[in-house]
Each structure stands twice: as C-alpha cells, then as structure tokens.
C-alpha positions as CSV (number, residue, x, y, z in Angstrom):
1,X,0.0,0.0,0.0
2,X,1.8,3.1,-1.0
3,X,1.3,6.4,0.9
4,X,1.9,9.5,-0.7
5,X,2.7,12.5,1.6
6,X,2.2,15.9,0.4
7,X,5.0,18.3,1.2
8,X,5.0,21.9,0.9
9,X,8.3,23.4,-0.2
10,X,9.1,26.7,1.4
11,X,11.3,29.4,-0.7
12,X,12.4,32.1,1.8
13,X,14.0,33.9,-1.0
14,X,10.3,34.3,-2.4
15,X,9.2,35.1,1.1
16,X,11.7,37.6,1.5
17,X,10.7,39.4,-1.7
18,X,7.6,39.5,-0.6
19,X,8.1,41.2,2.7
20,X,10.5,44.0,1.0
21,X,7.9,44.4,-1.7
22,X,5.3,44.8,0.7
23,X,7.2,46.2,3.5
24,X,5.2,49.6,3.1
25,X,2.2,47.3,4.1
26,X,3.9,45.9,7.6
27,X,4.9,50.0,7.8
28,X,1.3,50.9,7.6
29,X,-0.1,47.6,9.9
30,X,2.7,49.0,12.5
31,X,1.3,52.6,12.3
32,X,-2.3,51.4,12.4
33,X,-1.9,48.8,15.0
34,X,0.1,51.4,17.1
35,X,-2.3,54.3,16.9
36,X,-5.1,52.0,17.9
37,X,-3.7,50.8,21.3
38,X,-2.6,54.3,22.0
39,X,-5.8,55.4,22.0
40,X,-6.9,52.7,23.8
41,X,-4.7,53.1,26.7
42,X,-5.6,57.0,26.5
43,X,-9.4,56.9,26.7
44,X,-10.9,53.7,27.5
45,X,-8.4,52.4,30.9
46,X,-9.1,53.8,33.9
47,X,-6.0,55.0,35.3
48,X,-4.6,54.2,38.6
49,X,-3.3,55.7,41.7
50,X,-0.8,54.1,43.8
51,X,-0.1,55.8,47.6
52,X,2.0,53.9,50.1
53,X,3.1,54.5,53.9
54,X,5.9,52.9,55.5
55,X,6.2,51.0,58.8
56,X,9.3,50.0,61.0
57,X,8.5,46.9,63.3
58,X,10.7,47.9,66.5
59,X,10.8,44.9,69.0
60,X,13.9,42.2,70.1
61,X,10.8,39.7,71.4
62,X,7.5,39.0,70.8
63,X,5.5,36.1,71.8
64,X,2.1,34.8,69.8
65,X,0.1,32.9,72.0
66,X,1.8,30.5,73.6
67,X,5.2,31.1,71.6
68,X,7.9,33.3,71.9
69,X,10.7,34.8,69.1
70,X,13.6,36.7,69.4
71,X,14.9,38.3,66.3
72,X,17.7,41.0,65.7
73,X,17.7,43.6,63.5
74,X,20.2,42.1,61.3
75,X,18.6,38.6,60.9
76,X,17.0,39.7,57.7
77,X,14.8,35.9,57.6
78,X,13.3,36.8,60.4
79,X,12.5,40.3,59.4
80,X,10.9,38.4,57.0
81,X,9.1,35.9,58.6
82,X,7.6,39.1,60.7
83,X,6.7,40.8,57.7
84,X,4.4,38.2,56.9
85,X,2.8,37.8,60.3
86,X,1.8,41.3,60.0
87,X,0.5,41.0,56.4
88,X,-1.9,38.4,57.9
89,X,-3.1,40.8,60.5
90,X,-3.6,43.2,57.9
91,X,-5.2,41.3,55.6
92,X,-8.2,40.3,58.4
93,X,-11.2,41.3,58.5
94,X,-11.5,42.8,61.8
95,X,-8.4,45.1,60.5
96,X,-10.5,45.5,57.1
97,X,-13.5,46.2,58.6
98,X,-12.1,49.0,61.4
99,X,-10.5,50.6,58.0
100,X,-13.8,50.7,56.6
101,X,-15.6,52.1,59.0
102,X,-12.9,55.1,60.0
103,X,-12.1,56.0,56.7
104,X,-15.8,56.0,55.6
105,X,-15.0,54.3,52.8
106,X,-17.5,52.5,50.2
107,X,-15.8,49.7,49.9
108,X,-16.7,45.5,50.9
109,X,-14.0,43.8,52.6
110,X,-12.9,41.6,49.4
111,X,-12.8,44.7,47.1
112,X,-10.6,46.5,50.0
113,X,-8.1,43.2,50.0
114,X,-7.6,44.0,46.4
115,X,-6.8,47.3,46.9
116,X,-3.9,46.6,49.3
117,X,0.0,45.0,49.0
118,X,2.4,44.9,51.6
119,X,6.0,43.6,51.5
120,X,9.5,44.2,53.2
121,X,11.6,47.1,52.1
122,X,15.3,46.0,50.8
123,X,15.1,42.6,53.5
124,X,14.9,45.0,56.3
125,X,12.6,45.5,59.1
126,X,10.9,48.3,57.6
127,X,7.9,47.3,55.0
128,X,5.5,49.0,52.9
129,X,1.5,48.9,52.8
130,X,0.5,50.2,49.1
131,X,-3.0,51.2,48.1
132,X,-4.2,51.1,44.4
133,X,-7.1,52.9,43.4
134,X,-8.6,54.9,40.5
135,X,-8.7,58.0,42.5
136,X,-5.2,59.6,44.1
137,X,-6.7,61.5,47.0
138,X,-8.9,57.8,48.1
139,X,-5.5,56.1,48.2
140,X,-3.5,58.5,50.1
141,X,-6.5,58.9,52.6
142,X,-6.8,54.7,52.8
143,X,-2.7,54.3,53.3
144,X,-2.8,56.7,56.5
145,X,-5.9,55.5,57.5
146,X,-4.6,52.0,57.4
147,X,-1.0,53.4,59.4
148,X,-3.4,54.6,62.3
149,X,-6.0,50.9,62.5
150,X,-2.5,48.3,61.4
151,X,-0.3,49.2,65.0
152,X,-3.5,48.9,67.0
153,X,-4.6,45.5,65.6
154,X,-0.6,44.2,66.1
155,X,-0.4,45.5,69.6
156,X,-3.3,43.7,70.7
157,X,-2.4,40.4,68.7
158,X,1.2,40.0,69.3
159,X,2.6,41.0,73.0
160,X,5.5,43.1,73.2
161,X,5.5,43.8,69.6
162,X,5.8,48.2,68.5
163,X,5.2,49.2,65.0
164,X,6.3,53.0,63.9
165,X,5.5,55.3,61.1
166,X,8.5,56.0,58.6
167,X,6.8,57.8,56.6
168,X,3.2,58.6,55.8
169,X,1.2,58.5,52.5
170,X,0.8,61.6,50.2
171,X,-1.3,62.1,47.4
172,X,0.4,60.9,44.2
173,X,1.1,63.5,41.6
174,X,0.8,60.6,38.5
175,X,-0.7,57.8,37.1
176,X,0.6,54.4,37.7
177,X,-1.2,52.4,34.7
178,X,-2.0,52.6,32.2
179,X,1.7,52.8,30.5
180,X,0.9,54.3,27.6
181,X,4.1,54.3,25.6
182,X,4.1,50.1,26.6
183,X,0.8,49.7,24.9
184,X,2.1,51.8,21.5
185,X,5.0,49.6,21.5
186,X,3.2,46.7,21.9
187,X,0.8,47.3,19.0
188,X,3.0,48.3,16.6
189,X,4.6,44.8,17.3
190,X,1.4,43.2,16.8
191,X,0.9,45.1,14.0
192,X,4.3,44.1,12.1
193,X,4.0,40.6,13.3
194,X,0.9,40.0,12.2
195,X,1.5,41.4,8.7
196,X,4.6,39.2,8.1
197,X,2.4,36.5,8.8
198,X,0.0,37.1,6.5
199,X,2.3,38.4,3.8
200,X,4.5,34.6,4.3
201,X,1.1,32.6,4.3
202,X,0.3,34.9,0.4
203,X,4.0,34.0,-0.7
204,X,3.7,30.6,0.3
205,X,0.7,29.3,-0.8
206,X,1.1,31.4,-4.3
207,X,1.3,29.2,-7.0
208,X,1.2,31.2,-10.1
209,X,4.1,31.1,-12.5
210,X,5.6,34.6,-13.3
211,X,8.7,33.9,-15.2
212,X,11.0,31.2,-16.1
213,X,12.9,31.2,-13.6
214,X,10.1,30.5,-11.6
215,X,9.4,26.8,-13.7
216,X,13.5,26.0,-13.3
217,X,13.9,26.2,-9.7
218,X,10.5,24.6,-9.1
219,X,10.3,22.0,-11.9
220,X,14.3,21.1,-12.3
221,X,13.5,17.9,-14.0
222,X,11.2,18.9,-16.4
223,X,13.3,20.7,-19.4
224,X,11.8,24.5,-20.8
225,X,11.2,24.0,-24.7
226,X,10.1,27.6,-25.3
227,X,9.1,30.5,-24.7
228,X,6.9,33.2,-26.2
229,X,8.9,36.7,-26.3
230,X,7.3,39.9,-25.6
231,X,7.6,41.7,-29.2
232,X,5.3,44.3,-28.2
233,X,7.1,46.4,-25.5
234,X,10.5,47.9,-26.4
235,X,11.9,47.7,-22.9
236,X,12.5,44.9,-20.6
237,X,9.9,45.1,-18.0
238,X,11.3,43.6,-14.3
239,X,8.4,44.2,-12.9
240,X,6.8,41.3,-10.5
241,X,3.6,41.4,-11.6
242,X,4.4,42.6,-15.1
243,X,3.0,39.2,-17.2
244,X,-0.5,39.3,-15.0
245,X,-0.2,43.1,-16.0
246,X,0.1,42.6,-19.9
247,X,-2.4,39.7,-20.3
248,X,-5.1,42.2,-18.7
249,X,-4.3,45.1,-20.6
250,X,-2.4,43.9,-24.3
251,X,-6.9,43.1,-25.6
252,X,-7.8,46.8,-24.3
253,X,-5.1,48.3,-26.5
254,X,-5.7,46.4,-29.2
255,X,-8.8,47.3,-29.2
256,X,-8.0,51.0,-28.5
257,X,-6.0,51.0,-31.5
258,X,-8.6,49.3,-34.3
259,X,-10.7,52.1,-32.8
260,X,-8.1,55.2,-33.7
261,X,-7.4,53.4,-37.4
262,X,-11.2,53.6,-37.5
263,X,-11.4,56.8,-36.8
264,X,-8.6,58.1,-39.0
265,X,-10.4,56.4,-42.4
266,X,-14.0,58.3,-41.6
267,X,-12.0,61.6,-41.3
268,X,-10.2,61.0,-44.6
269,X,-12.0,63.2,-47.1
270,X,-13.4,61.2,-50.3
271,X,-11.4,61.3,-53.6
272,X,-12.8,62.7,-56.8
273,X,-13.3,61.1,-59.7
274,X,-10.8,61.8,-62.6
275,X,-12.1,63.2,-65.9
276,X,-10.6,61.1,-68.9
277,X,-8.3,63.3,-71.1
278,X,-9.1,64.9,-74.4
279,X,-7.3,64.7,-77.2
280,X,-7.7,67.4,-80.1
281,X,-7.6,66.7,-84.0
282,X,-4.8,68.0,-85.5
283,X,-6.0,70.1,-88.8
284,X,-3.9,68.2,-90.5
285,X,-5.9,64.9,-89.9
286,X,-9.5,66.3,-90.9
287,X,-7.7,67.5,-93.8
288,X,-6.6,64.2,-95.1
289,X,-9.7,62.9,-93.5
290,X,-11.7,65.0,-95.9
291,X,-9.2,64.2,-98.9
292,X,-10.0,60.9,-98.8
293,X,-13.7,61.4,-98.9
C-alpha cells in the first residue's frame, strides 16, 4: 500500500521578496496597529493611583500565644518571617472592617483586600503597605488611615511587639497604569508581526508562474522548450507582476488601437473622380480625313 505524503516546499528567498515588496504594508499595519492601542490606553483604561506608607516593626521579642521569638535587626529571615505575620493581621477582616468604618469608605471587605499590597523594604525590618485605586486622594487617605488601624490591631495580637510610622502617604502627583508608551510599542509589534504573517502565508501558498525562472527552480527535471517573447514592448519590463499586468491590458489596447485606425479612415475626405483626357484633332488629320472622302 503506498502512501503518498504531500509536502509543501518553502522558498524564503520568495518570502523575502515578498516582505520587501510589501514592506510599506507591515509600515502601515505597525502605524495602524500602534495608533489603535494608544488610543486605547488613552481613553478607554481607567487610570490608577498608587499611595504607600511605610512602617518600621521595632521589637527584640514578641511572643504569639503561647510562643515566643527573638529576632535582631540584622537577621534579615526573620524580618521576613515578621513581615508576613503582619501581612496576615492586615489582611483580616476585623483590621479590614475598622478601615472601613474610620475612613468612611465604600468599599466591601474583598474589594478593599484587592486594593492593598504589603511587603518588606530591601530585606529590612521596615515594610511597605501600598494602596491602588482609581482616585489619588482615596488612596493617600486609605494608606494613612490603614497606618493609624494596622499598629492597633498588632499590639493587641502579638505581645510586646511596637510598630512605627517612617513615613506617611501623600497624594500621588501621576498615574501608575495605564503605560501608555508600553501599549504603543506593543501594538506596533502586533501590527508588524501580524503582517509578516500574513504576507508569508500569500508567498507561500502562491502558485502562479511569473517567469521562467520560476518553472527552473521549481520543476528542475522537467526541461523548458520555449518561450513566447514579448515583441510588443521595447523595454524589458522587471516588474513582478508585469505578465498578469500585460495579459489584462495587451486586448484593451488592441482594441484602443482598431478604434483610432477607425477613426482616421472616416475623417479622410473622399477622392474625386478623374475626368478622362481629351485629345484634339490636329488640322492636318480632318484634312486628309476629308481628302480621302
């Protein structure tokens, strides 16, 4: 049983062509694709507001329950290990809710979980709370209101533990996100990538012949007995799609033509006819004429 597999054969010296013939196209997809993501990011995402206060946890020993630490300032995994224990205070609800309710805020207690990130500054003891909204004065006003509920809520979990303001939240002065210059980058790369792509699937699955060179690098085998010159064109046309070109147009100027001859032959004016030539009679002939009468 014989199996015959159909294989496509890939010229990247066609596809090549094809993008530098068309490259004004991928130049035009980039622009396109570009301008449509920058206005994207510019006028339909919401852009947010970042405001974060810092914290310094100050304490040699602290005891949870039952158990009891001791950490220096310079073990930096255990400034670590703290930095999480307070991120799951913060991330409570009784903490969640007492923030809610002092900074009169509309917010549930999953949306307000969202909102908030917290991690450790440089390994240190000192870590941030960030708050991400679409308004800069809410996030500033959340962050400090969060610095004043946080110590409270440690203080009466873990004994002997102090937390300490670094530095409080301001208002920022710009937008976080949208980037827009990221999103014009990224869709004039979408736009280039996707026209290559399409341009290679055209040069690729293109099987019309367009010279002869065309027929001896595909069909090697298969020897070229002729072929039909172009005697009606005095230069030597190089263009690619120059044979396509001629076979559409050579019947319209024929035709153009017959229809000038035509016109020519009406506009010729009409010949007269010739008037035969008269001869006159010498005097001499009727005389001999009349002699022999």
């Amino acid at each position: 049983m014989n199996n015959d597999n159909e294989y496509i054969k890939i010229d990247l010296t066609k596809v090549l062509n094809g993008l530098l013939h068309r490259a004004w196209v991928i130049i035009l997809c980039m622009i396109l694709c570009g301008a449509l993501l920058f206005s994207y990011a510019s006028y339909f995402v919401t852009p947010m507001y970042e405001s974060s206060v810092l914290m310094y946890v100050n304490n040699s020993d602290f005891s949870v329950g039952v158990t009891s630490f001791s950490i220096s300032s310079s073990d930096i995994s255990a400034a670590k290990s703290l930095v999480e224990t307070y991120l799951v205070i913060l991330k409570t609800r009784m903490t969640m809710d007492d923030v809610i309710a002092q900074g009169q805020l509309d917010y549930s207690y999953e949306q307000l979980c969202k909102m908030i990130s917290a991690e450790s500054v440089n390994d240190t003891e000192i870590f941030s709370v960030t708050v991400k909204t679409d308004d800069p004065y809410e996030a500033e006003r959340i962050a400090n209101t969060i610095a004043i509920v946080l110590p409270e809520k440690i203080n009466a979990v873990v004994d002997g533990s102090s937390v300490r303001i670094v530095d409080y939240a301001v208002v920022p002065s710009a937008k976080v996100s949208p980037s827009i210059p990221k999103y014009t980058i990224l869709g004039m790369m979408m736009g280039a990538m996707l026209s290559c792509l399409i341009i290679a699937i055209i040069e690729i699955t293109d099987n019309q012949i367009r010279s002869e060179d065309y027929l001896l690098e595909t069909y090697p085998e298969i020897p070229l007995l002729s072929v039909v010159p172009d005697m009606l064109n005095e230069r030597h046309h190089d263009n690619y799609y120059y044979y396509s070109h001629y076979a559409e147009s050579a019947p319209q100027e024929k035709k153009q033509q017959g229809k000038k001859s035509h016109a020519r032959q009406e506009k010729k004016p009409a010949e007269k006819p010739e008037k035969p030539e008269r001869h006159p009679r010498s005097k001499g002939n009727k005389k001999s004429k009349g002699g022999l009468l």
